[in-house]
N, C-alpha and C positions, 0 to 999 in steps of 0.2 A: 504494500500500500504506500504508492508515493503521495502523498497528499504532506501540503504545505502546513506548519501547527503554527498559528497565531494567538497570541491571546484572546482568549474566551472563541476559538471557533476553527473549524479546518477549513483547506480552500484547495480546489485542484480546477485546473482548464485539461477540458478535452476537447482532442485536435481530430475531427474527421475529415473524409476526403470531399465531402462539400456542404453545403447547406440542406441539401434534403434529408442528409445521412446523418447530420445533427438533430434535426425537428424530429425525425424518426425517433434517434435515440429517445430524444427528450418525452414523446406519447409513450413510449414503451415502458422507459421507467417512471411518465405519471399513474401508472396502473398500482405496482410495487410501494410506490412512494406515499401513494392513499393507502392500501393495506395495513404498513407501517404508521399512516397517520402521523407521520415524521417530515414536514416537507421543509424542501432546501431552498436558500435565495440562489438562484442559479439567472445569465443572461447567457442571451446568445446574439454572438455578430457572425453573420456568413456560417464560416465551418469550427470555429471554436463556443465551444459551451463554457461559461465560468461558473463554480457552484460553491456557495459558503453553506456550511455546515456547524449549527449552533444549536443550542436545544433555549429556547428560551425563555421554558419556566420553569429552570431550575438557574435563571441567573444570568441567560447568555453564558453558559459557559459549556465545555464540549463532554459528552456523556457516552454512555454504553447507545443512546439511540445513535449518535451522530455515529458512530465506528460501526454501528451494522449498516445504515444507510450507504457507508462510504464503500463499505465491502461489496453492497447489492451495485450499487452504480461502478464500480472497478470489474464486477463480473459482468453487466450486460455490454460495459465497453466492448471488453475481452470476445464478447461473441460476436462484435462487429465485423 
């Protein structure tokens, strides 16, 4: 898990091969992401997606939810 650790929150960009293949990702893991009922501040320009991961009502600060979120969006990259 390469994901960036900031205070109070993690942060990673993903880099696809263009903009359809990013909004794709991004519907697939909204399904996942409601499940979890954990959602991320994430933007997208063209083929990179940026996403912060904080839990924040436990303080904005980073928790067991954010490192399964992180692991689920690391594995649906992965099947890119």
């Amino acid at each position: 898990m390469n994901w960036h650790e900031e205070p109070h929150q993690l942060s990673k960009t993903f880099v696809f091969k263009d903009f359809a293949s990013a909004i794709a990702w991004m519907v697939k893991a909204s399904y996942t992401i409601e499940k979890l009922d954990h959602h991320p501040e994430w933007t997208n320009v063209y083929n990179k997606v940026h996403v912060k991961l904080t839990t924040h009502s436990e303080g904005n600060t980073v928790t067991v939810k954010d490192l399964k979120l992180a692991e689920v969006l690391d594995g649906l990259f992965e099947a890119v």
